[in-house]
VODO-22412 format. One record per residue (C-alpha): residue in one letter; x, y, z. Coordinates in steps of 0.1 Angstrom, whole numbers, plus 5000, padded with zeros to 4 digits. Each point is the difference from the previous one (the first is absolute). Layout:
REM residues N
AXYZ ...
REM end
This chain:
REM residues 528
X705020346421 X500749665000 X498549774972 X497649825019 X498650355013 X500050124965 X497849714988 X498050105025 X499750354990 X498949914967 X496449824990 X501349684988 X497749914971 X497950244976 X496849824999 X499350164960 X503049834992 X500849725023 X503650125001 X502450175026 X498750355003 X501350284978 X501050285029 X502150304995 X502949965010 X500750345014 X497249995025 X498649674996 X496750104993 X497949724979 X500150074959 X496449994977 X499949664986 X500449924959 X498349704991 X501449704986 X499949974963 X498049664992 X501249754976 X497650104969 X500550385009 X504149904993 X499049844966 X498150264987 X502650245006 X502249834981 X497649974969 X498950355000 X503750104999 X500849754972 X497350214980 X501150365007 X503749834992 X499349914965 X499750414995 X502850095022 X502049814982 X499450154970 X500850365009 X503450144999 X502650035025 X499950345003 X496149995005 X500449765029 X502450245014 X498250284994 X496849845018 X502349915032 X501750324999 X496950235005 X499249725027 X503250025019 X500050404995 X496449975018 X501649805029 X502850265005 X497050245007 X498649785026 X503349975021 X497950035034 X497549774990 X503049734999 X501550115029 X496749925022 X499649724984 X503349815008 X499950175036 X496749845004 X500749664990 X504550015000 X500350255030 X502550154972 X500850375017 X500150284973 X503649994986 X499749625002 X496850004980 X501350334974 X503549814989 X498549655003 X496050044984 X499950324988 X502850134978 X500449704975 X496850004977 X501450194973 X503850005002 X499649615000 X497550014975 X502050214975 X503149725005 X498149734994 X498750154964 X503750014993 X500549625009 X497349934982 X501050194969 X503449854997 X498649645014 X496949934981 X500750154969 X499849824966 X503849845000 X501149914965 X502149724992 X502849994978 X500749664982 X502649884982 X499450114963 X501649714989 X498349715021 X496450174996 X499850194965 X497450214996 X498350005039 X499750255024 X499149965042 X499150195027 X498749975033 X496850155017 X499249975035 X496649905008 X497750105026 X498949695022 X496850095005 X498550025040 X503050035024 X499049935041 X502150205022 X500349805036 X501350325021 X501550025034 X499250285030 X502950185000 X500150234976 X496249954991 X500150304968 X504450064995 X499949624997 X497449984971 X502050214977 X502449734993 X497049754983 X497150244994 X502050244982 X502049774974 X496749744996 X497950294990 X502650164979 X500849734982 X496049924993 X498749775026 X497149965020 X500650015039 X497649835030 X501950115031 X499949815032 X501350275025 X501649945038 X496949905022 X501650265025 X500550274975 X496649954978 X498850355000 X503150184990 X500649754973 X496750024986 X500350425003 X502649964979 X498149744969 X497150275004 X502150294991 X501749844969 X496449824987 X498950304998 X501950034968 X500049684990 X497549804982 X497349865020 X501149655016 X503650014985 X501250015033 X498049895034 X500749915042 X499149685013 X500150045040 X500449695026 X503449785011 X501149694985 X496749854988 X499450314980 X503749984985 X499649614998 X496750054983 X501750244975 X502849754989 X496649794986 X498350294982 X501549974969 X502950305006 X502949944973 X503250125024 X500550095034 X501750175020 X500449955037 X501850165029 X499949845034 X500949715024 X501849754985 X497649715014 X497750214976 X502250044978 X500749634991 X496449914999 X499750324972 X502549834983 X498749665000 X497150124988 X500650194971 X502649734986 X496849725004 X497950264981 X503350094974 X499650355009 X503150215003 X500750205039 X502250265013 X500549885037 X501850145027 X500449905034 X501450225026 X503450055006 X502750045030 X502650274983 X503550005019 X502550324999 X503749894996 X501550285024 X504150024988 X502150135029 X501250304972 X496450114993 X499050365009 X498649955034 X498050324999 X498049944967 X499749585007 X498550055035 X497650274983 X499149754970 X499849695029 X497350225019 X498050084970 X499949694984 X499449825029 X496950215012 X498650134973 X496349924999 X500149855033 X502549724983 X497049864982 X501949954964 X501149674987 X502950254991 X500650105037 X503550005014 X499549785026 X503849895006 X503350165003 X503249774995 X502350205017 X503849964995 X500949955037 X502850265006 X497050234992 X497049915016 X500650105033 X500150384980 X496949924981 X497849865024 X501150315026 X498750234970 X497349844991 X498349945037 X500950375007 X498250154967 X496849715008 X499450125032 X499550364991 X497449864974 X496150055005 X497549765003 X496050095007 X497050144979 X501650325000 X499650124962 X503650064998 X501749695021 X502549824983 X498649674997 X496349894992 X498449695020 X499649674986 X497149924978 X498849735018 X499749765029 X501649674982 X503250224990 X500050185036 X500349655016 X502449874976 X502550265009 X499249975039 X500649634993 X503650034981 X501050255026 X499949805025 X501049704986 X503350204994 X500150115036 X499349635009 X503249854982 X502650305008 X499350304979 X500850345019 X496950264995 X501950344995 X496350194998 X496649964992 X498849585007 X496550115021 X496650074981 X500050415012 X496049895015 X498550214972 X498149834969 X502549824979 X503050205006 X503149865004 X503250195006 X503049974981 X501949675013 X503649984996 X501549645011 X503649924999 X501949665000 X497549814983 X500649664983 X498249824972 X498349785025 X497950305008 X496450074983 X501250364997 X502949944974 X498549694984 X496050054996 X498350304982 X499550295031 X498150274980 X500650265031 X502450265011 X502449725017 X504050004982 X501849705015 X503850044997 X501849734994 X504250035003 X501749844973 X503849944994 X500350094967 X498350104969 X500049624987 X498549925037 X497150284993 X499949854962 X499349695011 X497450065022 X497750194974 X500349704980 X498849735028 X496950235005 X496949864993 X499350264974 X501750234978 X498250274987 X502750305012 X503650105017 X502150305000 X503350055005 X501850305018 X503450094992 X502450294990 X501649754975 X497649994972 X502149744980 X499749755025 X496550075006 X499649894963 X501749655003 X497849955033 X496550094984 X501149714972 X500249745029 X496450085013 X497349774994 X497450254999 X497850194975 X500650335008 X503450155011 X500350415014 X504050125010 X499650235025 X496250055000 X496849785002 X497349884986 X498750344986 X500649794964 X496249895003 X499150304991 X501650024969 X497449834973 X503250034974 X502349735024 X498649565007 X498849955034 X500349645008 X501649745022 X501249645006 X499349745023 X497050015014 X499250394991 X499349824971 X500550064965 X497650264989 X501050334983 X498650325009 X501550324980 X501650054967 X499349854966 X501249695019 X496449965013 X497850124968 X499949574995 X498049975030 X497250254977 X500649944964 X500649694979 X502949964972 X498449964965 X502449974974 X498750084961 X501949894971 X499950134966 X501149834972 X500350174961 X501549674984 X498849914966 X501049674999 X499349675023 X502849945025 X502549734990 X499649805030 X496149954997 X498549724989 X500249754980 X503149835010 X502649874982 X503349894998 X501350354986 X498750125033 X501749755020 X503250084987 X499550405000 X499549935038 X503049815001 X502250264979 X498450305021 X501549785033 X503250004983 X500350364991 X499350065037 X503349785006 X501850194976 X500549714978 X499150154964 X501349714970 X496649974993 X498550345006 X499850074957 X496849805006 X498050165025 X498750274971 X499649684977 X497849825029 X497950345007 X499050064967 X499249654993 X498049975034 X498050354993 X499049824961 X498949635020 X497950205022 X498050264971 X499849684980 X498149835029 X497650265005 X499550094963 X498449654993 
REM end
């Protein structure tokens, strides 16, 4: 189906919403509308959360955690309701929608207690005995109050756990503003843990960027936002005019270093599932090989053999789910065959298979940077192979990329992989493997360049939540020497306390002198 006869296929404009129709993408059958939060609904949200906050706050970790655990223990029972859910509004097939939606509430829950455990606890400060006599510090981390969550579409209840989780944890209020593709699954998923939460704490605003705009202006302490970088930016902007912190990230275009020592077996099988899993719609997608060239002749033979013996179709158990919806079906038609336009060879896969938003799996070899497919985000099951000369060649072009949120590295040598990963300018760096790391609550998810600079994961990210407030305690009996009034015995104890820094110590019999004749100035001033 080409993309004009797909627009065609699909009502253009919900008139309840005034957007692009929500369809399913399996069968292309129109979705139930969800109304548009308005302005005023947004602010209210956001104040009724700041009230049920103030108690949250005021509970104990391990009640928080209790309250999400019996939540995320109730969503493990309800696998199928997720599973219809993101079939409905993802076309996730079942083992895409069990390892991508389903599996994670408490396993991701229970890691992030641990983060929060070691990350927010009270943090004591040691000072120097001698410099502060009679003082004591520590550290608490403090809730921020109402965080706004800005999430994306593709992974509408797996991506939440990396902001819902840790803000609630660590005692925050949430208003989420969920995917307008993905609003129902989202908001299945706020339902399930409100039930155990106070009422308001944590609440779904639904609509596209007016909603999300409208949220920035509500009065939300932090935010966190994943999504476009054209968004993104604006987010940003934002929250710095309003002196609110944010946790942005914006998309990514990971690259695979391919070393001609690597184990071809295991690499082609790590290329394939990185590169297609959920449909390639992950800003941690591999979405290009650099492929030392003695090699790639081997590795793209492997690859477009195994690819072409993949299935694609509503089939429950196909291989490869459709895309979610029509703007990311016609960006990957478009990069396709803008790389088929400047010289890229199509190994398999490049047509829409003419059924909903199902897209094979589309190997192209030979590309060059000038192409859309190795320099723009794809999100889509599309690898472009690139041949490089060397590993410095394949360095270097990670590092041009427009963004830098991931790369791995294959290789036998282990060592060398090592010195390589410390050349990358990226955030996160997998040796023989993928992005499966942002998963793991316990390790920093973030980028450079224009992923942005937001942290998602690990104790890393717990400032995006909480505050530093930093106590002091002080036992002293007496008035320190330095405080007023001044004097010339305090000019010169300054001056002496310069010179013992310089080691120069003639005159240092009269720094005990100067103290106890500073600490008797400043009782006699006070005593009059």
């Amino acid at each position: 189906m080409s993309s004009s006869n797909l627009a065609a296929a699909v009502p253009a404009i919900d008139p309840a919403t005034g957007r692009a129709q929500r369809v399913c993408p399996i069968d292309l059958r129109p979705l139930p509308s969800v109304p548009d939060a308005k302005p005023e609904e947004v602010r209210r949200a956001v104040e009724v959360s700041r009230r049920a906050a103030e108690g949250w706050a005021g509970r104990s970790l391990s009640d928080r955690a209790a309250a999400l655990r019996r939540a995320a223990k109730a969503m493990l029972a309800r696998t199928d309701e997720v599973l219809a859910l993101v079939r409905e509004e993802m076309g996730k097939l079942e083992c895409e929608g069990l390892f991508n939606e389903a599996l994670g509430h408490l396993d991701m829950l229970e890691a992030w207690v641990g983060v929060v455990e070691k990350g927010a606890g009270r943090e004591k400060i040691r000072l120097n005995p001698l410099k502060f006599l009679g003082k004591s510090a520590h550290i608490d981390l403090v809730p921020r109050g109402v965080v706004g969550i800005i999430a994306p579409w593709n992974f509408p209840i797996a991506g939440l756990y990396r902001s819902v989780y840790p803000a609630l944890l660590t005692g925050n209020g949430v208003v989420l503003k969920p995917s307008e593709h993905t609003p129902r699954t989202s908001q299945w998923f706020a339902d399930a843990l409100a039930q155990e939460l106070p009422d308001g704490l944590l609440s779904v605003v639904h609509g596209a960027g007016g909603v999300g705009q409208a949220l920035l202006e509500a009065g939300i302490d932090a935010c966190v936002f994943t999504g476009s970088t054209a968004a993104g930016r604006m987010v940003q902007v934002r929250c710095a005019e309003r002196g609110i912190p944010c946790s942005v990230e914006m998309g990514g275009k990971d690259m695979a270093i391919v070393l001609a020592d690597c184990d071809l077996e295991r690499t082609c099988a790590g290329l394939t599932h990185w590169a297609l899993a959920n449909v390639g719609q992950s800003c941690g997608a591999l979405e290009v090989a650099l492929v030392e060239e003695n090699i790639a002749d081997e590795v793209a033979s492997r690859l477009q053999r195994a690819w072409e013996h993949l299935k694609v179709g509503p089939a429950e158990h196909a291989d490869l789910s459709p895309l979610a919806n029509r703007k990311q079906f016609e960006v990957v038609v478009a990069q396709v065959e803008d790389a088929k336009a400047k010289g890229a060879r199509v190994l398999c896969g490049g047509k829409p298979t003419g059924v909903g938003f199902f897209y094979p799996p589309t190997l192209i070899d030979r590309c060059t940077e000038e192409m859309a497919v190795v320099k723009e985000e794809t999100f889509g099951p599309v690898l472009a192979i690139v041949r490089v000369s060397s590993a410095a060649d394949a360095v270097r072009h990670v590092n041009r990329s427009r963004y830098g949120l991931g790369a791995s590295i294959w290789t036998r040598d282990l060592d060398r992989a090592g010195k390589l990963a410390g050349q990358l300018d990226v955030g996160v760096v997998v040796v023989n493997n993928h992005s499966f790391t942002g998963a793991i609550p316990e390790l920093p998810w973030s980028g450079t360049r224009e992923t942005g600079f937001g942290i998602a994961n690990s104790h890393h990210a717990l400032l995006t939540y909480c505050r530093p407030r930093a106590v002091v305690v002080d036992k002293s009996g007496s008035p320190e020497m330095f405080w007023m009034p001044f004097d010339r015995d305090l000019a010169e104890l300054g001056r002496l306390l310069i010179d013992a820094q310089l080691f120069k110590i003639e005159r240092a019999w009269k720094l005990p002198l100067l103290m106890r004749r500073r600490a008797k100035t400043i009782r006699d001033f006070f005593a009059r």
